[in-house]
TORSE-661072 format. One record per residue (C-alpha): residue in one letter; x, y, z. Coordinates in steps of 0.05 Angstrom, whole numbers, padded with zeros to 5 digits, m for minus. Example, Ala and Ser with C-alpha at 12.3 -4.5 7.8 and 13.67 -1.06 7.14 Angstrom:
<sites>
{site "a"; {00246; m00090; 00156}},
{site "s"; {00273; m00021; 00143}},
</sites>
This chain:
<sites>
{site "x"; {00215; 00069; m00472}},
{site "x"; {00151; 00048; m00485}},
{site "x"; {00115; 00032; m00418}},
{site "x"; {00059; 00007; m00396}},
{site "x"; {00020; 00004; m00328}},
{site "x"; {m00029; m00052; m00308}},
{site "x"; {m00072; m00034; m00244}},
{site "x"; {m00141; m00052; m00240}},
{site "x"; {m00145; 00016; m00194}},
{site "x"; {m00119; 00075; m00216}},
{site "x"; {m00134; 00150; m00196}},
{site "x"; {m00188; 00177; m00186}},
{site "x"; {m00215; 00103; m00166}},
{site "x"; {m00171; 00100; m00106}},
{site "x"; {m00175; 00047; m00046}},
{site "x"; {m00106; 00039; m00015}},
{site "x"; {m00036; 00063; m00026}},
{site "x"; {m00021; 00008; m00089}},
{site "x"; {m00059; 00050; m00146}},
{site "x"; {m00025; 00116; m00106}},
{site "x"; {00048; 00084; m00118}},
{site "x"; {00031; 00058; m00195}},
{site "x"; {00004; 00132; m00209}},
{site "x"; {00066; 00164; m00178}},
{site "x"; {00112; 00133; m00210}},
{site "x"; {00075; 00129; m00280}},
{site "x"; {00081; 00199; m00270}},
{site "x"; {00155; 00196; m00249}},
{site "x"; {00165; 00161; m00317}},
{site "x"; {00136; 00209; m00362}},
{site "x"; {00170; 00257; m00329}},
{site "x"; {00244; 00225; m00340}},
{site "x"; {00212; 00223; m00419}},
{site "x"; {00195; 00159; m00424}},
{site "x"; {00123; 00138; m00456}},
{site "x"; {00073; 00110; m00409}},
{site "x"; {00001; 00085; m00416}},
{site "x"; {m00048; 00057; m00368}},
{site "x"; {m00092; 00000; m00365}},
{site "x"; {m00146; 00008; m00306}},
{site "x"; {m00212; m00018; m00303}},
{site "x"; {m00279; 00024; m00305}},
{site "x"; {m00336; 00030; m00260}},
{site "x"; {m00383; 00039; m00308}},
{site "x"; {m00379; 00035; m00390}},
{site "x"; {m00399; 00108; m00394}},
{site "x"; {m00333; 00114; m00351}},
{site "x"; {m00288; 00084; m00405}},
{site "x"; {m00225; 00125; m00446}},
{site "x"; {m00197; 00086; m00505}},
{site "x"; {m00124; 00120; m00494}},
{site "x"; {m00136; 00187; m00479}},
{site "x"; {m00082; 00230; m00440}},
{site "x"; {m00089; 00246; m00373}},
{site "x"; {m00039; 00279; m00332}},
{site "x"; {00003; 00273; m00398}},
{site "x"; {m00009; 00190; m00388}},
{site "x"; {m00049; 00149; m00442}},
{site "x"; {m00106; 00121; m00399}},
{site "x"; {m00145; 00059; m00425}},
{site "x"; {m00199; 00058; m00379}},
{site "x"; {m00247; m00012; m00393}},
{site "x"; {m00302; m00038; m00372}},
{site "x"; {m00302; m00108; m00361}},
{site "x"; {m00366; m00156; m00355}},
{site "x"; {m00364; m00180; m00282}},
{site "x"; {m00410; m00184; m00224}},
{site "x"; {m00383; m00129; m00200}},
{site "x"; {m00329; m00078; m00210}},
{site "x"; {m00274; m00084; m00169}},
{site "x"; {m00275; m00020; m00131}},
{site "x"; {m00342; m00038; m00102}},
{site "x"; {m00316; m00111; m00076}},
{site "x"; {m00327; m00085; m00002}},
{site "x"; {m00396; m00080; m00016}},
{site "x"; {m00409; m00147; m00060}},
{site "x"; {m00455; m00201; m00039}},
{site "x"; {m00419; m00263; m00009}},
{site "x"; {m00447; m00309; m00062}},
{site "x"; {m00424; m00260; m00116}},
{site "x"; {m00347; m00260; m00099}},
{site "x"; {m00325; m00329; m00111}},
{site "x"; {m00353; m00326; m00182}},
{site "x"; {m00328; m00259; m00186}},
{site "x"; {m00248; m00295; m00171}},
{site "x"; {m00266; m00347; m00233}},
{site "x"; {m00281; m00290; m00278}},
{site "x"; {m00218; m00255; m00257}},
{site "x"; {m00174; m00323; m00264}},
{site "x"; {m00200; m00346; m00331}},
{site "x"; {m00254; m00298; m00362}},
{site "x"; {m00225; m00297; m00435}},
{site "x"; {m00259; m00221; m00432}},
{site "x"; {m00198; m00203; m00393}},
{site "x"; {m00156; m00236; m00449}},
{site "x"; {m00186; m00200; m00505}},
{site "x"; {m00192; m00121; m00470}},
{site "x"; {m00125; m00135; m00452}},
{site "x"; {m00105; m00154; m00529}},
{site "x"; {m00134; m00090; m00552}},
{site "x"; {m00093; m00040; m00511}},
{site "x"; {m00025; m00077; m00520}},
{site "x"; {m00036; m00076; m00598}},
{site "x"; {m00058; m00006; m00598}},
{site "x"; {00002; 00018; m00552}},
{site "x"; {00059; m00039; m00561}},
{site "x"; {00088; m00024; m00504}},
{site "x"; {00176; m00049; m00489}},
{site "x"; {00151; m00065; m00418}},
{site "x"; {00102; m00076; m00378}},
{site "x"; {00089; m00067; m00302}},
{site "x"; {00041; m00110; m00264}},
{site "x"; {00011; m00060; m00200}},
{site "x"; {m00060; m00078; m00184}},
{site "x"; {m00081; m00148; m00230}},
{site "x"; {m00134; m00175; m00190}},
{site "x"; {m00197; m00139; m00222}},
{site "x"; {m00168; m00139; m00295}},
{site "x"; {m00149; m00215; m00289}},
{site "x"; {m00088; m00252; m00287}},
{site "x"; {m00102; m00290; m00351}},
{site "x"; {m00078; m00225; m00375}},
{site "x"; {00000; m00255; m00367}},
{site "x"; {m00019; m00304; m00422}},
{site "x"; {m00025; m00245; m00471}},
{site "x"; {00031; m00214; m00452}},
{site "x"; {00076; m00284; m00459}},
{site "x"; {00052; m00288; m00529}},
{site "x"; {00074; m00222; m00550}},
{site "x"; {00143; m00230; m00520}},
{site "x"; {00136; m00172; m00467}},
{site "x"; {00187; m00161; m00406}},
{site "x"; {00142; m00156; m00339}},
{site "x"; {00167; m00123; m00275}},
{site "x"; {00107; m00150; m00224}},
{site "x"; {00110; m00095; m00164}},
{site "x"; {00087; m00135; m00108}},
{site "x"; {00046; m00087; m00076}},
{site "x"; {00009; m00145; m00023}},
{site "x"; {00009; m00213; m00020}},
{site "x"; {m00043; m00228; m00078}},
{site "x"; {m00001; m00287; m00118}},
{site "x"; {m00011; m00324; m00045}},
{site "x"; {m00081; m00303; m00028}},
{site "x"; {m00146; m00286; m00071}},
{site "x"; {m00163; m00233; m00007}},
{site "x"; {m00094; m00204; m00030}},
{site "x"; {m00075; m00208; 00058}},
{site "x"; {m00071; m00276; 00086}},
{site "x"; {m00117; m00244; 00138}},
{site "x"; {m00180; m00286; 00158}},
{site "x"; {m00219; m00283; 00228}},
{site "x"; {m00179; m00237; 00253}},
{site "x"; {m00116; m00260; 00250}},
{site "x"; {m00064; m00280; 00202}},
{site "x"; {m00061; m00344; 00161}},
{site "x"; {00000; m00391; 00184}},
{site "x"; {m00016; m00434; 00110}},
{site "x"; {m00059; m00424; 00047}},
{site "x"; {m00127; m00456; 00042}},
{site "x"; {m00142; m00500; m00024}},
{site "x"; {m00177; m00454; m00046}},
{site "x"; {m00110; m00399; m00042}},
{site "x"; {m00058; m00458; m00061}},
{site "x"; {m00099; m00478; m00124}},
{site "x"; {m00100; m00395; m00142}},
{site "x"; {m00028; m00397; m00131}},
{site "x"; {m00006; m00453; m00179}},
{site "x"; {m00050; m00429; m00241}},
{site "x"; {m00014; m00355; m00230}},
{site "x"; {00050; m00388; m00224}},
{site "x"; {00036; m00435; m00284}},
{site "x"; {00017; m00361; m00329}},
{site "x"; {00081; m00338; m00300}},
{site "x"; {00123; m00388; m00322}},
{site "x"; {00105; m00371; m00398}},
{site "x"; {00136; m00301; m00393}},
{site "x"; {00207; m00307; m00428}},
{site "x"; {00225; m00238; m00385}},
{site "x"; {00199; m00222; m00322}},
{site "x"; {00225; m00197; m00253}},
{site "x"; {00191; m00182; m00187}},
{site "x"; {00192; m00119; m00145}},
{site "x"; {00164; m00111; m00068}},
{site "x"; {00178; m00045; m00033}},
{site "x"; {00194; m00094; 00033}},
{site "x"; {00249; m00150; 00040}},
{site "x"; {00192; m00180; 00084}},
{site "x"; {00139; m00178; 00029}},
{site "x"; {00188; m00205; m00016}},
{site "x"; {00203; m00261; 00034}},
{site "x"; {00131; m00278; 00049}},
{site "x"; {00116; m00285; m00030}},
{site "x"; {00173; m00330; m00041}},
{site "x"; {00140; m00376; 00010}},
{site "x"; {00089; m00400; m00038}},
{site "x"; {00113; m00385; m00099}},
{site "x"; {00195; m00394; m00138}},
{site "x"; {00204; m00318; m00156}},
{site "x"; {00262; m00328; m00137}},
{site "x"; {00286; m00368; m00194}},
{site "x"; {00272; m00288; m00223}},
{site "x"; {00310; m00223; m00217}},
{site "x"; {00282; m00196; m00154}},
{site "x"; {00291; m00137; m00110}},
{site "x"; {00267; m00097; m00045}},
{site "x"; {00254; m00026; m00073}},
{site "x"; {00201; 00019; m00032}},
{site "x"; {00157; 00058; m00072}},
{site "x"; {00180; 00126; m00117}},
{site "x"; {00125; 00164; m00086}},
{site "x"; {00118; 00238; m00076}},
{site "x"; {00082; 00258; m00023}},
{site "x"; {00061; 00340; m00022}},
{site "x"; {00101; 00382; 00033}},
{site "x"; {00075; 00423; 00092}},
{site "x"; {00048; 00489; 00073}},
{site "x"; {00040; 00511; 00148}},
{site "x"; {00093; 00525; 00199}},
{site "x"; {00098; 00474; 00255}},
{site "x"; {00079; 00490; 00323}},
{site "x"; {00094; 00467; 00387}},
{site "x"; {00042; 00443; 00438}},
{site "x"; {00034; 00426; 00508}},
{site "x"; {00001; 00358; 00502}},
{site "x"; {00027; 00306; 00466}},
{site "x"; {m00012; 00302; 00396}},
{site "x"; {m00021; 00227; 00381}},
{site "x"; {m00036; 00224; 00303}},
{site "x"; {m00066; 00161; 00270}},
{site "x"; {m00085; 00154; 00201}},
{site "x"; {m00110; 00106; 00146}},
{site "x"; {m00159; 00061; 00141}},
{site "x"; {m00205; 00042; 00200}},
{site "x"; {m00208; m00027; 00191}},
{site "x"; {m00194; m00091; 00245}},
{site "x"; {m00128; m00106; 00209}},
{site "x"; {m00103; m00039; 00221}},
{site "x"; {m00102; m00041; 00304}},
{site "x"; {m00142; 00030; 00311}},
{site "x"; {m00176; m00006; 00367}},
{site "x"; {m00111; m00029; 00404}},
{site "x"; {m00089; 00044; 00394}},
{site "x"; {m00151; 00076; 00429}},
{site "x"; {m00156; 00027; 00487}},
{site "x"; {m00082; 00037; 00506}},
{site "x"; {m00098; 00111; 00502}},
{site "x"; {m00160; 00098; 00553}},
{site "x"; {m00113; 00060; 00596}},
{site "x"; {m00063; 00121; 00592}},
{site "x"; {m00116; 00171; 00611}},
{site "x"; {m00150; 00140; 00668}},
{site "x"; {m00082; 00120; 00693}},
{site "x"; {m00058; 00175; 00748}},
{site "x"; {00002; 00210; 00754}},
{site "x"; {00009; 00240; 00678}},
{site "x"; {00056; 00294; 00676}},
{site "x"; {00032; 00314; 00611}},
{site "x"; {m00034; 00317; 00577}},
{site "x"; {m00038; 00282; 00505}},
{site "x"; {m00093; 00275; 00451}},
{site "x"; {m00108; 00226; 00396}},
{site "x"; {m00125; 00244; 00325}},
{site "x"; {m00160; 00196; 00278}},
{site "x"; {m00152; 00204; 00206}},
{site "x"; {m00191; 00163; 00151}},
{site "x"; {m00253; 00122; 00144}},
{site "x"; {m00265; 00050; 00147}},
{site "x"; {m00316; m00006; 00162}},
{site "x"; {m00290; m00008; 00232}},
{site "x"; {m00306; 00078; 00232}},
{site "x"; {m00377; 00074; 00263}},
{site "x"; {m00365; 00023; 00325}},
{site "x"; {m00306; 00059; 00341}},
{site "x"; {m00328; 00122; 00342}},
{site "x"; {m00391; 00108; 00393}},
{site "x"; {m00340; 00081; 00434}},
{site "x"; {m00293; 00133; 00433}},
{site "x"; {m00324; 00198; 00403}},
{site "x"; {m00346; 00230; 00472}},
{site "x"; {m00275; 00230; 00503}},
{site "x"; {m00251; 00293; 00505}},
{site "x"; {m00170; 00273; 00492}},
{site "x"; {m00196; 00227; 00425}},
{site "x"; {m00214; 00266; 00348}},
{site "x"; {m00241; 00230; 00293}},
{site "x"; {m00222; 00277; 00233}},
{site "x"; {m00249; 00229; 00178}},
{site "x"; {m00224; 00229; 00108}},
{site "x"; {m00170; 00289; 00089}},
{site "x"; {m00133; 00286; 00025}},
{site "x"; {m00059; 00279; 00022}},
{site "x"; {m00034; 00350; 00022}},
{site "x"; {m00085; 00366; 00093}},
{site "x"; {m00052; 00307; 00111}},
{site "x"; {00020; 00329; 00107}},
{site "x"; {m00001; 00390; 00145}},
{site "x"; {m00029; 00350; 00202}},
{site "x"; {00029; 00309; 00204}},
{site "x"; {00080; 00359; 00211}},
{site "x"; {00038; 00388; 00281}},
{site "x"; {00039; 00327; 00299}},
{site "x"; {00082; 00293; 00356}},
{site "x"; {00076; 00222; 00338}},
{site "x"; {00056; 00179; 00289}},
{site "x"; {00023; 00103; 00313}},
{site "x"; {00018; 00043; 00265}},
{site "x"; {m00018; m00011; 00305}},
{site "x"; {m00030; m00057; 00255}},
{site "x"; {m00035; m00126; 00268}},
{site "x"; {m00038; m00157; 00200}},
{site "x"; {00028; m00169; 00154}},
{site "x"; {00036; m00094; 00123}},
{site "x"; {00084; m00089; 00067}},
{site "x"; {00114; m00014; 00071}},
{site "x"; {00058; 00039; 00094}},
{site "x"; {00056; 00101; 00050}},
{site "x"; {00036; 00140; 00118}},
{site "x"; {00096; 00119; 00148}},
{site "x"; {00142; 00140; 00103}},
{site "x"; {00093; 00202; 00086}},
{site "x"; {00113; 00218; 00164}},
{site "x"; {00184; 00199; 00172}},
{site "x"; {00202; 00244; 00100}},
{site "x"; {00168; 00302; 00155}},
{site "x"; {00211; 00289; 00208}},
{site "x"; {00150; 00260; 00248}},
{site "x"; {00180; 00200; 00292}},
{site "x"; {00131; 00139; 00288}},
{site "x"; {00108; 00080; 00335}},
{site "x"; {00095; 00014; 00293}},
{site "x"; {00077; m00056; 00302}},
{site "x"; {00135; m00106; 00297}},
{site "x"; {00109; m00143; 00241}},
{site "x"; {00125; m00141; 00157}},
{site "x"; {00157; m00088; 00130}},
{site "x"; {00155; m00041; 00181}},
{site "x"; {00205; m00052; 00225}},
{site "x"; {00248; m00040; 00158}},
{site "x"; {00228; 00036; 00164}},
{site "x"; {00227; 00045; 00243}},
{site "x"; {00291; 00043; 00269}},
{site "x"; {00275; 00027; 00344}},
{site "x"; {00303; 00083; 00387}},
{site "x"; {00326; 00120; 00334}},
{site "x"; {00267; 00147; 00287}},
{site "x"; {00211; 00119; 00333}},
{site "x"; {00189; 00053; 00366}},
{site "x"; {00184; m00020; 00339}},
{site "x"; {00120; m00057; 00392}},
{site "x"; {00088; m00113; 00389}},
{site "x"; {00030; m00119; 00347}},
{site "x"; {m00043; m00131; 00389}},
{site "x"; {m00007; m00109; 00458}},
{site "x"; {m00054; m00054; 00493}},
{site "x"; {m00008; m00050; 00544}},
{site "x"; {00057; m00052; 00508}},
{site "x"; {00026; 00009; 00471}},
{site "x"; {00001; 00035; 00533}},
{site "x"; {00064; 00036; 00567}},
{site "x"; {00103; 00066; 00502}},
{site "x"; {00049; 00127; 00500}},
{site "x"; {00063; 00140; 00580}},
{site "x"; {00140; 00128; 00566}},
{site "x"; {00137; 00183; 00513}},
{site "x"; {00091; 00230; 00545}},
{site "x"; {00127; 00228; 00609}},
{site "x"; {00201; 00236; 00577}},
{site "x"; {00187; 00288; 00508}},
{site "x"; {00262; 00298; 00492}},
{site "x"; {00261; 00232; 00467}},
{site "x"; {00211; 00258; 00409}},
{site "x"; {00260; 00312; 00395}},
{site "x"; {00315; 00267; 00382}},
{site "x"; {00265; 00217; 00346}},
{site "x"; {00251; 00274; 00303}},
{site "x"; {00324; 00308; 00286}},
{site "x"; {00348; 00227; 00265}},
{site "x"; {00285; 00227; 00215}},
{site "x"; {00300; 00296; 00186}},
{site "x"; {00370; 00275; 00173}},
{site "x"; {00345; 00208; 00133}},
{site "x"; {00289; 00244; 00087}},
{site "x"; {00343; 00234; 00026}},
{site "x"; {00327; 00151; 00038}},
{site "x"; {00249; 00169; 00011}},
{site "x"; {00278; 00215; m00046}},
{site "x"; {00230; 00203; m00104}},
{site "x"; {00284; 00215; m00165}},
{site "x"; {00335; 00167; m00120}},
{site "x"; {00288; 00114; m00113}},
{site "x"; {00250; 00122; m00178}},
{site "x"; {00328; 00111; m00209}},
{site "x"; {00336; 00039; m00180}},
{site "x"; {00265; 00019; m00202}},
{site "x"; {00284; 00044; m00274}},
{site "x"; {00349; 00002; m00263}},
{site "x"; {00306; m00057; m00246}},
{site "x"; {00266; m00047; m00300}},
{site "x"; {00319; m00047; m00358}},
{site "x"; {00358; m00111; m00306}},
{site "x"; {00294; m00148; m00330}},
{site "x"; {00288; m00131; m00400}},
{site "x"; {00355; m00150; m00417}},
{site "x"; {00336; m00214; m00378}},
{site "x"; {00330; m00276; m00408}},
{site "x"; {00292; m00336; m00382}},
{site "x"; {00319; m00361; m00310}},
</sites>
């Protein structure tokens, strides 16, 4: 087949784990012989490929005339970004760049990754042309223009106007595909979706990811403190704080019968405050930004994995990154990760925002170890559930489900 990959961020313009997942299994794809292409979005116009190969993928690489480029909305001006949401709704730019690649490439699919930044008037292009559309529903954009129903620090119970009026126009470009099918690597993220909008008048599935994540190249070792491992993004959403302050609790608390230290892993706007407030203690490491393969190596000499967050996560790369190790994993009871940690079994499921729930599970696991080393045999035994070619069969499966589809 013919297949093409829509994601506004693709390698090496990387900000989270949905431009990872589209670029591992584009590269899955070629690999099982298929055709693939990429349309991503470029910084800068001198960045731009008109369907060159990369990595044995056709890259069309585009600039498009906004306020800003999407991989620098973090750093956009507050007046800039609602503007910046009109372009990407109805700019007919996005309309024609899009035209260009699918007539140059004519592809017998297409799959939606990252839209917001290339714009979702893009759908109407790909109705008129007849195309089959597997949208992998990597977040919760078709609900919310901040793509997380996260606001003030805490999750939204409803969509604003301004989120319910997004909602109906992407619907309303949806409805104009003849084929199209939906994908979300959690049952929960599939669940939340179909709160707002009918995709389940669609073929839909819960499929995780078809990653590949690089193994270990060192041995493990064992240690006598417990090594605490977080990593990802330092942001509010992600509970790095709750983490650390049930670790201060732990270490001030007396009575420990074993010491245990916390690694930090990644960068973030929540990076500087936390590490004046934690950076002096001696049990706490912030390790900053390490690329995947360092990563796997930390992992495996690690004890424990934590994954505080306390926003609705769909199905954290890390996680899985860890479990496919054999590294057990504590995890906040909320989205798609309690689909992964099997309480008891592979790790712990806790409740998200607790300190001292996650206080008490650190002391609980640093007083009683064994339970790690059964944590950890369970996970080894279960890697074959993250098995790239096993899971990058169903999504193919999916994908031809929907292009033999017909309207609902």
């Amino acid at each position: 087949m013919r297949i093409l990959y829509l994601s506004a961020l693709f390698p090496p313009d990387v900000l989270g784990g949905a431009e990872m997942s589209a670029y591992s299994q584009a590269l899955w794809m070629r690999d099982q012989g298929h055709e693939v292409a990429v349309l991503t979005t470029a910084q800068r116009p001198a960045d731009e490929l008109h369907g060159e190969l990369v990595d044995g993928l056709r890259v069309y690489r585009l600039h498009l005339p906004r306020l800003y480029p999407v991989y620098r909305f973090a750093a956009a001006k507050a007046w800039q970004k609602p503007l910046w949401h009109v372009q990407d709704h109805v700019d007919p730019h996005n309309r024609r760049i899009a035209s260009s690649v699918l007539d140059a490439f004519r592809p017998d699919v297409a799959t939606l990754h990252v839209v917001q930044g290339l714009g979702y008037n893009v759908l109407s292009e790909l109705a008129a042309r007849d195309i089959p559309v597997v949208y992998f529903l990597h977040d919760l954009g078709l609900a919310c223009v901040k793509m997380s129903m996260f606001r003030n620090g805490q999750e939204c119970e409803k969509q604003c106007t301004v989120c319910s009026l997004s909602s109906w126009y992407k619907e309303s470009l949806i409805r104009k595909l003849r084929r199209v099918g939906f994908c979300s690597p959690s049952r929960a993220n599939l669940a939340r979706v179909a709160e707002f909008l009918p995709i389940q008048r669609y073929p839909h599935t819960a499929i995780l990811n078809p990653n590949r994540y690089p193994p270990a190249t060192v041995p493990r070792t064992e240690s006598a403190e417990l090594r605490v491992l977080y990593a990802g993004r330092i942001h509010q959403t992600k509970g790095v704080d709750i983490l650390l302050q049930s670790a201060r609790r732990l270490q001030r608390a007396s009575g420990n019968v074993r010491p245990f230290h916390v690694t930090i892993v990644g960068t973030g706007p929540q990076e500087a405050q936390l590490r004046s407030e934690f950076g002096a203690e001696a049990w706490c490491t912030f390790k900053g930004f390490v690329n995947q393969a360092e990563l796997s190596n930390i992992m495996l000499n690690s004890d424990v994995l934590c994954v505080p967050s306390v926003w609705f996560e769909n199905s954290p790369g890390v996680l899985i990154q860890a479990l496919g190790l054999g590294l057990p994993v504590l995890g906040s009871n909320m989205g798609g990760i309690p689909e992964l940690v099997e309480h008891e079994k592979n790790g712990l499921v806790l409740p998200p925002g607790d300190v001292e729930a996650w206080r008490s599970a650190l002391e609980g696991i640093v007083q009683d170890p064994e339970r790690l080393s059964a944590w950890r045999s369970y996970a080894l035994s279960h890697t074959d559930h993250f098995d790239q070619d096993y899971l990058g069969g169903l999504t193919l499966e999916f994908i031809e489900t929907v292009i033999s589809a017909g309207r609902a």
